[in-house]
Biopython code that builds the backbone (N, CA, C, O; Angstrom):
import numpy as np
from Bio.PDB.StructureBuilder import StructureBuilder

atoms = [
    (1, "UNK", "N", (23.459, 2.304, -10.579)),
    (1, "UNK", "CA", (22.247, 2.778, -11.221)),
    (1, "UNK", "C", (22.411, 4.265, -11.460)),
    (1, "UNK", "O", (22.860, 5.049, -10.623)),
    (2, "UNK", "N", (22.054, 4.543, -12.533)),
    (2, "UNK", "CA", (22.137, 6.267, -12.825)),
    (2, "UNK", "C", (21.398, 6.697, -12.217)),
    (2, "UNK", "O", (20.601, 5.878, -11.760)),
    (3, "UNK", "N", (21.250, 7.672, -11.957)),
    (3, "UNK", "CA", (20.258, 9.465, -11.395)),
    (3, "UNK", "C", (19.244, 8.973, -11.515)),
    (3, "UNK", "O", (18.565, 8.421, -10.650)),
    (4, "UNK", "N", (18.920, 9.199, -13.184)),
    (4, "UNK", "CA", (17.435, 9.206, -14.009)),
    (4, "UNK", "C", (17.040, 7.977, -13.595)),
    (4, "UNK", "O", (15.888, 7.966, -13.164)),
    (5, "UNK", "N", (17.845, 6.508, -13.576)),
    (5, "UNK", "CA", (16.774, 5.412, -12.945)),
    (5, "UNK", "C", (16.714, 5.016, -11.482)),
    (5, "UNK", "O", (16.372, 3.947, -10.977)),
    (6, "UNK", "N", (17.222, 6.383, -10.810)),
    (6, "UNK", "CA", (16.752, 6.535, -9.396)),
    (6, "UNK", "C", (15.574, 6.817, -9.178)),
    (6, "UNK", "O", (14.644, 6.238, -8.617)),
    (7, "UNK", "N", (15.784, 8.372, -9.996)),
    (7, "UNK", "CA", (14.519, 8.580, -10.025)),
    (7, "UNK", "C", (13.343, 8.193, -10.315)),
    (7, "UNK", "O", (12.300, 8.278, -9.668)),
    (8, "UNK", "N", (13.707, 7.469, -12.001)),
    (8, "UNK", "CA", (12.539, 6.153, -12.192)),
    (8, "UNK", "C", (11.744, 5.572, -11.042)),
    (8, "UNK", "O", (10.715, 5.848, -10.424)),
    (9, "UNK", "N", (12.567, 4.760, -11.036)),
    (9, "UNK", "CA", (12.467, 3.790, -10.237)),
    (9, "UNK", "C", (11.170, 3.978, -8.321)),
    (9, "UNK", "O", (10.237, 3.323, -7.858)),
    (10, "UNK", "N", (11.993, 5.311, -7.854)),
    (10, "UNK", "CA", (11.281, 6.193, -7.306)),
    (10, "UNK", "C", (9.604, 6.572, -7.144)),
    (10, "UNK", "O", (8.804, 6.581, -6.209)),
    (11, "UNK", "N", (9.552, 6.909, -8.751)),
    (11, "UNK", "CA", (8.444, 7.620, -8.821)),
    (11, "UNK", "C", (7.357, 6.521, -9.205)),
    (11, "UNK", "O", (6.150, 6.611, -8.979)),
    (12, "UNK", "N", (8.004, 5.491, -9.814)),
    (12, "UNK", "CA", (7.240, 4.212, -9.869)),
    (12, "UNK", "C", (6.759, 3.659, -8.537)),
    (12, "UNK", "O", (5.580, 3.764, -8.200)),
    (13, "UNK", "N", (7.800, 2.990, -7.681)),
    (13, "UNK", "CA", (7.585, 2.513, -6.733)),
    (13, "UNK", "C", (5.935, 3.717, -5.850)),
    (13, "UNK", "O", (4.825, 3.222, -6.046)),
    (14, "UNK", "N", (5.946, 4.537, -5.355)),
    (14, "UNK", "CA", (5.765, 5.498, -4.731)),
    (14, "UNK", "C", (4.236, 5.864, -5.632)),
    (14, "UNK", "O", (3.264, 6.117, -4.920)),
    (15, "UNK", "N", (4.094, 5.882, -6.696)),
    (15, "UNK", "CA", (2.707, 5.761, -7.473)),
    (15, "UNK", "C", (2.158, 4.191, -7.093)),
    (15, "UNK", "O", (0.986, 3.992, -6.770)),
    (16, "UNK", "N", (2.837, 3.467, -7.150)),
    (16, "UNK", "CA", (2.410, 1.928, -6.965)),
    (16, "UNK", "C", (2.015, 2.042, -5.011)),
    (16, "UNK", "O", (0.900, 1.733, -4.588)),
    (17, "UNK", "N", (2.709, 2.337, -4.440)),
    (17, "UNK", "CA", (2.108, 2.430, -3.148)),
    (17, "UNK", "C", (0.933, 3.557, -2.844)),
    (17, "UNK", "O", (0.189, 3.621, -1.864)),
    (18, "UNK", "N", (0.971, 4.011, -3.448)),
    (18, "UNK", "CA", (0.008, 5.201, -3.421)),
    (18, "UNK", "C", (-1.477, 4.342, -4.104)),
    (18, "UNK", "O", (-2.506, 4.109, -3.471)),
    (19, "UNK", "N", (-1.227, 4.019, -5.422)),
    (19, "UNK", "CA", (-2.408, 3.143, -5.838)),
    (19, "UNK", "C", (-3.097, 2.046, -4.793)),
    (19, "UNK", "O", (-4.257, 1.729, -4.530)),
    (20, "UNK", "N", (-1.913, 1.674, -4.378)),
    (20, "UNK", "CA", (-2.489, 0.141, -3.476)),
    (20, "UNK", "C", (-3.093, 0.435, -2.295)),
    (20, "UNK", "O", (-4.005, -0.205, -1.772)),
    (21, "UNK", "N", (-2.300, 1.913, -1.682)),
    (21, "UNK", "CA", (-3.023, 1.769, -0.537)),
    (21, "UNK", "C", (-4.789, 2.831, -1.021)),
    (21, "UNK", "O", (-5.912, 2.838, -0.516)),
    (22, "UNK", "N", (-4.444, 3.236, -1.670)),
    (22, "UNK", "CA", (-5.974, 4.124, -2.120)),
    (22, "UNK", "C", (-6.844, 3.212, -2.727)),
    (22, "UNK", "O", (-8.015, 3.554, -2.561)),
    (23, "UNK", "N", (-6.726, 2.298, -3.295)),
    (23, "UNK", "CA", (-8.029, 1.160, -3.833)),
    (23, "UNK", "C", (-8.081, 0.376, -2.377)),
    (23, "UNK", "O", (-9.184, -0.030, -2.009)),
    (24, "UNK", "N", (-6.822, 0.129, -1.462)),
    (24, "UNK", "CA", (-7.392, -0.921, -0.003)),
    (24, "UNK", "C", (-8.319, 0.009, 0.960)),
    (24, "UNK", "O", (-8.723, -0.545, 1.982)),
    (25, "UNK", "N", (-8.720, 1.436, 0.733)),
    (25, "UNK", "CA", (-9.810, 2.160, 1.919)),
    (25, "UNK", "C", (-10.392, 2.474, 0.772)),
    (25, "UNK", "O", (-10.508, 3.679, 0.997)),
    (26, "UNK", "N", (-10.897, 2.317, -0.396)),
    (26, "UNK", "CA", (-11.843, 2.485, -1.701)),
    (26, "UNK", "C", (-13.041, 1.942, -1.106)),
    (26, "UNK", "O", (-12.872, 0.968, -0.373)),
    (27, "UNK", "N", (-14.208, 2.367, -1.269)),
    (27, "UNK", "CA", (-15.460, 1.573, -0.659)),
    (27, "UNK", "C", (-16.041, 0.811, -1.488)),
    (27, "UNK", "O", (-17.246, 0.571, -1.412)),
    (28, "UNK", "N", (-14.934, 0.117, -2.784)),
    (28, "UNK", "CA", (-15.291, -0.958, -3.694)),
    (28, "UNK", "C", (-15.876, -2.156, -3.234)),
    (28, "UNK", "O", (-15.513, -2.651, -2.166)),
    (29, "UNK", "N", (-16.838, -2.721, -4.013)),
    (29, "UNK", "CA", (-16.629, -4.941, -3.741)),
    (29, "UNK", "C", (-15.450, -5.166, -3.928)),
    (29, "UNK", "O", (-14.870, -4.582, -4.844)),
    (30, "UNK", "N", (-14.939, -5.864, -3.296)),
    (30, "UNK", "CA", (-13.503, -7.049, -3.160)),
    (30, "UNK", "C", (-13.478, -7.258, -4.363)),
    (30, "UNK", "O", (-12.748, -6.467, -4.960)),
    (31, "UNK", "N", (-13.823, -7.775, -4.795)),
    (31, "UNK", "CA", (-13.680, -8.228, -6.373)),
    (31, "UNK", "C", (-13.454, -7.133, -7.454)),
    (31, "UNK", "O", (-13.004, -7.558, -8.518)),
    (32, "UNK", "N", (-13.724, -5.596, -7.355)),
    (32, "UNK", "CA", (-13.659, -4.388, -7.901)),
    (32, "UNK", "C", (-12.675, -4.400, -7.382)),
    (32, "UNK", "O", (-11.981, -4.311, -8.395)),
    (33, "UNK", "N", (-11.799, -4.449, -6.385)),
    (33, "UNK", "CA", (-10.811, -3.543, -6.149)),
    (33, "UNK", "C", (-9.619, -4.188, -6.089)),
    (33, "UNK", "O", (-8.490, -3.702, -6.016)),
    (34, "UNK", "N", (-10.089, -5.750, -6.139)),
    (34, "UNK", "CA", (-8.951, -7.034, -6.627)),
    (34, "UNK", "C", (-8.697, -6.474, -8.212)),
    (34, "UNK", "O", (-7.687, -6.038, -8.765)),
    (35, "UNK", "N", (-9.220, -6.556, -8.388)),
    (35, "UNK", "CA", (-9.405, -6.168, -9.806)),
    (35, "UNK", "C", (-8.454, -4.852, -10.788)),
    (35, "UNK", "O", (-7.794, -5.015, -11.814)),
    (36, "UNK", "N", (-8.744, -3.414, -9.900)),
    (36, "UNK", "CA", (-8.270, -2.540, -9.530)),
    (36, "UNK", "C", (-7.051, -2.973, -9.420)),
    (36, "UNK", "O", (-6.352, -2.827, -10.423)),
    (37, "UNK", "N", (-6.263, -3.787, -7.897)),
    (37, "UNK", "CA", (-5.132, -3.706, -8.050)),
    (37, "UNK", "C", (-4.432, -4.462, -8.730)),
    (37, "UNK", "O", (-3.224, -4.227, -8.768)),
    (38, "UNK", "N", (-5.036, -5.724, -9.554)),
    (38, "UNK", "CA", (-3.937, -6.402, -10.106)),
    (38, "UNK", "C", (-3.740, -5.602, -11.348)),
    (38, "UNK", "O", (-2.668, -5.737, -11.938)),
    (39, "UNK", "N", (-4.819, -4.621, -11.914)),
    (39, "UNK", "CA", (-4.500, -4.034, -13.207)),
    (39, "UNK", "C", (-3.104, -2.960, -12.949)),
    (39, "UNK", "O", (-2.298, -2.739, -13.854)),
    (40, "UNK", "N", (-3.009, -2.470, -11.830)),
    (40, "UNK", "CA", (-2.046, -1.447, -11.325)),
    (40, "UNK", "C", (-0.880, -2.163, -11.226)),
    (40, "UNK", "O", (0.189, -1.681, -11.602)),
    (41, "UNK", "N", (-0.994, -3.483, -10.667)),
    (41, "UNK", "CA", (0.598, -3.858, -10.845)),
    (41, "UNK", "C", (1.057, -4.615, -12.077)),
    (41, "UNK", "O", (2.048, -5.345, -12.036)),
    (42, "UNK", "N", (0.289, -4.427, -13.241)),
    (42, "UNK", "CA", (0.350, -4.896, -14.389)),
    (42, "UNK", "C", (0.693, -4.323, -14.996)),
    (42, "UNK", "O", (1.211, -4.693, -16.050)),
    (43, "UNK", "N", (0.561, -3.014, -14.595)),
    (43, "UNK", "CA", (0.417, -1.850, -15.217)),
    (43, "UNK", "C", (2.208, -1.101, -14.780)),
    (43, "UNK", "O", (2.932, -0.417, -15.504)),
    (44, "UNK", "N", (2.347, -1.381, -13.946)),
    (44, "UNK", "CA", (3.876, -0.958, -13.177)),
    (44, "UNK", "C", (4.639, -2.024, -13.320)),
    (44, "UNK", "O", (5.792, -1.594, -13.297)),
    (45, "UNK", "N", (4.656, -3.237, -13.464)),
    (45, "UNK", "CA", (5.337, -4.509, -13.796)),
    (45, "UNK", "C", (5.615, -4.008, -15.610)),
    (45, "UNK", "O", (6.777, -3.701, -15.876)),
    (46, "UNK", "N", (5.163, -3.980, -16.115)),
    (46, "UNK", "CA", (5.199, -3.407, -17.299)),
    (46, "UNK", "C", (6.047, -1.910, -17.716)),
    (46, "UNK", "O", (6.406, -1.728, -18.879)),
    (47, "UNK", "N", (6.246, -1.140, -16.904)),
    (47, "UNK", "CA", (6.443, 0.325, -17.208)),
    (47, "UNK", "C", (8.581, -0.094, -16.510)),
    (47, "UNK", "O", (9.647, 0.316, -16.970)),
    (48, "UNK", "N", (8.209, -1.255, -15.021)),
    (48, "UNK", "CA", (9.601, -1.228, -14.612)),
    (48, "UNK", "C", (10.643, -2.241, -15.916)),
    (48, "UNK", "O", (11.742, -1.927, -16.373)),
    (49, "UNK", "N", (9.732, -3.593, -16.263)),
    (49, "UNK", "CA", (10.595, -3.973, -17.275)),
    (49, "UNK", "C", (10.762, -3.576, -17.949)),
    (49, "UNK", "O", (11.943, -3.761, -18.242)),
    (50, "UNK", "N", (10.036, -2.669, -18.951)),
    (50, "UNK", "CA", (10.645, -1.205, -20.348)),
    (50, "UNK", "C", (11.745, -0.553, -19.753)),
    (50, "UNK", "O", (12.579, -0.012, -20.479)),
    (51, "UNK", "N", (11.863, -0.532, -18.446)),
    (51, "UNK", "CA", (12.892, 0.350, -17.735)),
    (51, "UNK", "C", (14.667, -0.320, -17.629)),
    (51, "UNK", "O", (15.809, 0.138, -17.587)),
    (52, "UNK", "N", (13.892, -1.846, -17.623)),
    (52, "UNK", "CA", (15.219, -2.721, -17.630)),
    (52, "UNK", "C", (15.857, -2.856, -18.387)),
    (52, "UNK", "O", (17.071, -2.659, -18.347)),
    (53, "UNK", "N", (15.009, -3.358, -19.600)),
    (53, "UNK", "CA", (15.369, -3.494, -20.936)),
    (53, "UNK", "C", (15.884, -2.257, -21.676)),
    (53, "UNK", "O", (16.707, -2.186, -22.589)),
    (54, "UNK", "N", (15.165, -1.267, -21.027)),
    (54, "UNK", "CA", (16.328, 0.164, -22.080)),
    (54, "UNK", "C", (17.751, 0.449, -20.865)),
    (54, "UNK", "O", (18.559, 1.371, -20.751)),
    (55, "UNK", "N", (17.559, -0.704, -20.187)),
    (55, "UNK", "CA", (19.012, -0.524, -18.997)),
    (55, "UNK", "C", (19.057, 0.738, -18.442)),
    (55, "UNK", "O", (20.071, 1.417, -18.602)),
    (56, "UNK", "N", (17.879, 1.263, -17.658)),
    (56, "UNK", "CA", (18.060, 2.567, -16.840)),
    (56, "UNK", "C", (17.843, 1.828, -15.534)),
    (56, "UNK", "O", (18.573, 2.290, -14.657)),
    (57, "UNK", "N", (17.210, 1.004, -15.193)),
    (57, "UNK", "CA", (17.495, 0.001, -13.796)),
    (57, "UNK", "C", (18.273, -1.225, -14.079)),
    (57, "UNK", "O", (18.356, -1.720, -15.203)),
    (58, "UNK", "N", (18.842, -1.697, -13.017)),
    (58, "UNK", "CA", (19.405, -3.228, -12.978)),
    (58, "UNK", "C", (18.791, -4.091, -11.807)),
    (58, "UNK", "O", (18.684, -3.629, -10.671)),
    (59, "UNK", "N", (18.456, -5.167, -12.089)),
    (59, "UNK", "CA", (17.492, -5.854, -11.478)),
    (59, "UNK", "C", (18.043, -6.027, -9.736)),
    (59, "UNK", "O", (17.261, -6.042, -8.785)),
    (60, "UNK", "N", (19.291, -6.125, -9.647)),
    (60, "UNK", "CA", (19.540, -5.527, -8.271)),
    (60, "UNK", "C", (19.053, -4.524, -7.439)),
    (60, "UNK", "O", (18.529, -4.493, -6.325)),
    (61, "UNK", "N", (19.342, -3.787, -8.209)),
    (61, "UNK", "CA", (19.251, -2.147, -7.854)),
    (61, "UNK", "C", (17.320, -2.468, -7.777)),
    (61, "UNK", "O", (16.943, -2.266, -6.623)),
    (62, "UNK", "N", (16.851, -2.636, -8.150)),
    (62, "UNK", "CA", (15.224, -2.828, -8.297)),
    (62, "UNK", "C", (14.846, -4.049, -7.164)),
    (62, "UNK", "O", (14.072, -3.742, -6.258)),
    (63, "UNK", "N", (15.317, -5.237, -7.211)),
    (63, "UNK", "CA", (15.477, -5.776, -6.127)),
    (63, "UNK", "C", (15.203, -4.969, -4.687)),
    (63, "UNK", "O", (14.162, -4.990, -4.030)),
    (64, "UNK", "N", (16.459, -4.243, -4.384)),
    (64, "UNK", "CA", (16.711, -3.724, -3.082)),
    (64, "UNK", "C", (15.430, -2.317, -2.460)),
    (64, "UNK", "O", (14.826, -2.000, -1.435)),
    (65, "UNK", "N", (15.635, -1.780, -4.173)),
    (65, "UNK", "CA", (14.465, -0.767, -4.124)),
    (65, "UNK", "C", (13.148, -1.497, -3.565)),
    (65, "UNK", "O", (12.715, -1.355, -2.422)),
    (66, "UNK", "N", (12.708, -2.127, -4.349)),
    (66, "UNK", "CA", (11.427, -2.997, -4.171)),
    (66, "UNK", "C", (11.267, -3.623, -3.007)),
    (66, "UNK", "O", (10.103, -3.902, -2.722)),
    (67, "UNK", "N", (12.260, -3.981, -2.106)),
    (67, "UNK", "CA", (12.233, -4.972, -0.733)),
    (67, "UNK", "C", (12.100, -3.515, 0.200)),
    (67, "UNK", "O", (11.258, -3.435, 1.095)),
    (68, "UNK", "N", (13.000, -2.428, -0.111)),
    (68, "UNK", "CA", (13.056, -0.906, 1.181)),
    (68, "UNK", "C", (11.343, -0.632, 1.177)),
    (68, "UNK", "O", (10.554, -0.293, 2.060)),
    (69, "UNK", "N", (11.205, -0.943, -0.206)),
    (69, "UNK", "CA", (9.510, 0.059, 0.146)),
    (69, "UNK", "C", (8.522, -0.917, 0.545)),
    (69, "UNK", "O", (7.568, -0.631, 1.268)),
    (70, "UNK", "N", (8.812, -2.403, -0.061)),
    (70, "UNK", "CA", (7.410, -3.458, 0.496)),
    (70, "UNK", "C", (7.585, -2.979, 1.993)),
    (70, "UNK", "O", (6.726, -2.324, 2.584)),
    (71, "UNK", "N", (8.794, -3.379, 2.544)),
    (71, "UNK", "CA", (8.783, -3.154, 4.069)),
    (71, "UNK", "C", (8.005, -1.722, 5.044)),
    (71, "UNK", "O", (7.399, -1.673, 6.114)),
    (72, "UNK", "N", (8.428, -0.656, 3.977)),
    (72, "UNK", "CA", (7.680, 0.383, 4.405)),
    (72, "UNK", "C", (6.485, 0.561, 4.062)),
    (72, "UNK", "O", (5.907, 1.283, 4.874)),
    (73, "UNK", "N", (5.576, 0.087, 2.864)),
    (73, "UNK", "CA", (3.979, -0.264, 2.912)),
    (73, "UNK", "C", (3.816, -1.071, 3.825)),
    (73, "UNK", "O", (2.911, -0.676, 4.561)),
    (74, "UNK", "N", (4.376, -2.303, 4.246)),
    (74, "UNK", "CA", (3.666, -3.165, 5.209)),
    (74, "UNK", "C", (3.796, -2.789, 6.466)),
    (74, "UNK", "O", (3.185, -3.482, 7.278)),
    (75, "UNK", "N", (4.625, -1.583, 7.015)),
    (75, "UNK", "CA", (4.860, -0.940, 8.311)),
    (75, "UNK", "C", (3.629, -0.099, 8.549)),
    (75, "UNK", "O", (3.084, -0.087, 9.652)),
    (76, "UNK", "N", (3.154, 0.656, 7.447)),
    (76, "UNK", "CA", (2.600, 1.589, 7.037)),
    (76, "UNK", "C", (0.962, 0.744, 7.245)),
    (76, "UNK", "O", (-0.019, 1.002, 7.942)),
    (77, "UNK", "N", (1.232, -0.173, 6.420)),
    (77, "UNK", "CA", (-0.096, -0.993, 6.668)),
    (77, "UNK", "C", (-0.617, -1.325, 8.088)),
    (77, "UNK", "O", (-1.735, -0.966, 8.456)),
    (78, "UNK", "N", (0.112, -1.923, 8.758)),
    (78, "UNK", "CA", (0.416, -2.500, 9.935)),
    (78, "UNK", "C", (-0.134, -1.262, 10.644)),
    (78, "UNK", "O", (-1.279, -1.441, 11.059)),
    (79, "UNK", "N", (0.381, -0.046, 10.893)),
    (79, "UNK", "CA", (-0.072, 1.052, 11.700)),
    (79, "UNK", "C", (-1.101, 1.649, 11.647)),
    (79, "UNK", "O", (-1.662, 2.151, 12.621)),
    (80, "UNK", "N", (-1.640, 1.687, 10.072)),
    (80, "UNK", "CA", (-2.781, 2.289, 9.910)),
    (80, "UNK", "C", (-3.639, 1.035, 10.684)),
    (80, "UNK", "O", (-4.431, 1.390, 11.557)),
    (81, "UNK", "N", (-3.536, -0.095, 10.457)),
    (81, "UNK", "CA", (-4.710, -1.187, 11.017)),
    (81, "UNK", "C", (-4.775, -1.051, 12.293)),
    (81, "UNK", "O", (-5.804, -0.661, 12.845)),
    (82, "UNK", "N", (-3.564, -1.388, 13.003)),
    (82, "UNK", "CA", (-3.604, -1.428, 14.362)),
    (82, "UNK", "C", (-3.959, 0.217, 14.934)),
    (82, "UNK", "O", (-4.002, 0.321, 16.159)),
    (83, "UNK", "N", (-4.176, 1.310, 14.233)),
    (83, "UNK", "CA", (-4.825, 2.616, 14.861)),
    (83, "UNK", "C", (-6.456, 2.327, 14.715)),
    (83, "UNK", "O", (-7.188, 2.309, 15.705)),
    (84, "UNK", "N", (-6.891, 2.124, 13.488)),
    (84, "UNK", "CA", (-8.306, 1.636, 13.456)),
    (84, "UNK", "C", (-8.764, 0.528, 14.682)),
    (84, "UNK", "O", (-9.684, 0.779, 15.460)),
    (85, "UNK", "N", (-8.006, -0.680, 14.721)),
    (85, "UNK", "CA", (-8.405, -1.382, 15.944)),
    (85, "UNK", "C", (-8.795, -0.940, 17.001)),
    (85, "UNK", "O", (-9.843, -1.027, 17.641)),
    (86, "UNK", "N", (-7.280, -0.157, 17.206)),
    (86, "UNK", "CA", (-7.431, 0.464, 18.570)),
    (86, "UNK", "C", (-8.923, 1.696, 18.505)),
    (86, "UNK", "O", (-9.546, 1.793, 19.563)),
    (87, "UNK", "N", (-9.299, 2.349, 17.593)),
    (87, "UNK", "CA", (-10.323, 3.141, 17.530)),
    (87, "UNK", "C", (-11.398, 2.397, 17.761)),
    (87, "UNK", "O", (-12.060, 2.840, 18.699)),
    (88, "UNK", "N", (-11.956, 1.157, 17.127)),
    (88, "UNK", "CA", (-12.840, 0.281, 17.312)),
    (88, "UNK", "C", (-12.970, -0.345, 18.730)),
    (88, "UNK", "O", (-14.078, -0.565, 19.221)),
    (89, "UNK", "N", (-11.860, -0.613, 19.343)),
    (89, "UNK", "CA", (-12.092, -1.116, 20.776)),
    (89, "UNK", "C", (-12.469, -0.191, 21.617)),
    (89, "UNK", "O", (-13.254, -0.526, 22.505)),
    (90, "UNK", "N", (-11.976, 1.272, 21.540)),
    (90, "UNK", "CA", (-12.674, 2.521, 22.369)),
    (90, "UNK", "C", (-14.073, 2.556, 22.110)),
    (90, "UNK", "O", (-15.084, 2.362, 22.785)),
    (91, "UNK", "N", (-13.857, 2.827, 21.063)),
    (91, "UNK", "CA", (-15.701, 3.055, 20.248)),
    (91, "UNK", "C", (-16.574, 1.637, 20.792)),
    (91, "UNK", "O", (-17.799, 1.708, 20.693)),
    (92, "UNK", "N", (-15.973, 0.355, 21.361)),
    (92, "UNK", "CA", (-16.705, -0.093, 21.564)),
    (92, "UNK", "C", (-17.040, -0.218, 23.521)),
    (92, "UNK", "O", (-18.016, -0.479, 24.224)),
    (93, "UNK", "N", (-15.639, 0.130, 23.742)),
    (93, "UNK", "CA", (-15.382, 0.375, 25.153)),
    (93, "UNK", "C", (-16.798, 1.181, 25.745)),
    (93, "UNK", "O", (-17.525, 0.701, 26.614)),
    (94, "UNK", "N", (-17.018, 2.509, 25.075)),
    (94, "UNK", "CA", (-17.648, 3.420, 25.085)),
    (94, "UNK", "C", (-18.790, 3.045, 24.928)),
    (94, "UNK", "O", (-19.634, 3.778, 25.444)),
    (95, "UNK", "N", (-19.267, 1.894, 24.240)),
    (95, "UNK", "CA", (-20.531, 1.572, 24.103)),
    (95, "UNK", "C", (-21.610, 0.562, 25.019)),
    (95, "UNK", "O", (-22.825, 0.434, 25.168)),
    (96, "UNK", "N", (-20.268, -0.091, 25.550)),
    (96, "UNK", "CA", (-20.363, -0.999, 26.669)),
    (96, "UNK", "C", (-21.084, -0.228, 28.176)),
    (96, "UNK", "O", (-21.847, -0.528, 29.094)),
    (97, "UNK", "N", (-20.343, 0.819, 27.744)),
    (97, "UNK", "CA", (-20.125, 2.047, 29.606)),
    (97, "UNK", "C", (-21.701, 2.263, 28.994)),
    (97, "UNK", "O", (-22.493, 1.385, 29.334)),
    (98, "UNK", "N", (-22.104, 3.095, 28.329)),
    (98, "UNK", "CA", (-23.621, 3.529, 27.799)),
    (98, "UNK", "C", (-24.771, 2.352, 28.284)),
    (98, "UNK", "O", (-25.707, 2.522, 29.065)),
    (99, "UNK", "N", (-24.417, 1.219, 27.624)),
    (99, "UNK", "CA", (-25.556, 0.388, 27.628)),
    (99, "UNK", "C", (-25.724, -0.501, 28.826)),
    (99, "UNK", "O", (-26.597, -1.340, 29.045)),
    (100, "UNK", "N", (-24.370, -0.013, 29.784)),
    (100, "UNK", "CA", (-24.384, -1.070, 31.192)),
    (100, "UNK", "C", (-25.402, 0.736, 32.151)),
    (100, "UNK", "O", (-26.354, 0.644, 32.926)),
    (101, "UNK", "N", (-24.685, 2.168, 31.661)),
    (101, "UNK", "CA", (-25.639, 2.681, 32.280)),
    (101, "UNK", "C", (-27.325, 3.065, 31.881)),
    (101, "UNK", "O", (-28.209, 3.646, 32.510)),
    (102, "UNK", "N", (-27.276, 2.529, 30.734)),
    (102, "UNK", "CA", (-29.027, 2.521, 30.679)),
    (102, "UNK", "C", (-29.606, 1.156, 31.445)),
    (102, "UNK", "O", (-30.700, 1.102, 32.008)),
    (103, "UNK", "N", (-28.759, 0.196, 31.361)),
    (103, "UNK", "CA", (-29.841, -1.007, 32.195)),
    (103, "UNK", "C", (-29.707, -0.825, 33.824)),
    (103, "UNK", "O", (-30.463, -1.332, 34.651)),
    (104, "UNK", "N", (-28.540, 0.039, 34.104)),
    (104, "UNK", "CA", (-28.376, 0.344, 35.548)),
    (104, "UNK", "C", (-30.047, 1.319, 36.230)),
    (104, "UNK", "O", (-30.122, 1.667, 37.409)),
]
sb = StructureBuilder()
sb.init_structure("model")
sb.init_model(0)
sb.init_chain("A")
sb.init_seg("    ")
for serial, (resi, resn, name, xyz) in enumerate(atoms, 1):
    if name == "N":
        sb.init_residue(resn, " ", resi, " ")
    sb.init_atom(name, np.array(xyz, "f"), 0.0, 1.0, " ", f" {name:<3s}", serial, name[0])
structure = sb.get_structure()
């Protein structure tokens, strides 16, 4: 793969994770932000095949790209959730201790 459809390729991927994860903490309806993202990967599904077809990526090379970063959004995903959890179980820990010492 050349330079330029490194870089492509790159700046695509990396706008596309950036979109997905900013419409998934959006305080949209589900349905707005379903919405939202399928237009974004329609929208990047579109911009990477123009990319193929003028042969600045090869579907390998896009392949491998595309599998390094799902893995790192879904790591990414994964951590951000499981930090919120863990915030929610304190926050509720905390609420438990309060309301066992008001009935005390």
């Amino acid at each position: 793969m050349s330079n330029n459809g490194k870089i492509f390729l790159g700046i695509v991927t990396a706008a596309a994770a950036g979109a997905v994860i900013g419409l998934l903490f959006a305080p949209d309806k589900g349905t707005d932000t379903r919405g939202k993202v399928k237009k974004q990967v329609n929208d990047i599904a579109d911009e990477i095949l123009k990319a193929i077809q003028k042969g600045k990526i090869s579907l390998d090379d896009l392949k491998t790209q595309a599998t390094s970063k799902a893995e790192d959004l879904k790591d990414k995903a994964r951590s951000k959730f499981d930090e919120l959890q863990s915030k929610a179980e304190d926050t509720a820990d905390v609420a438990k201790k309060k309301v066992n010492e008001q009935l005390s």
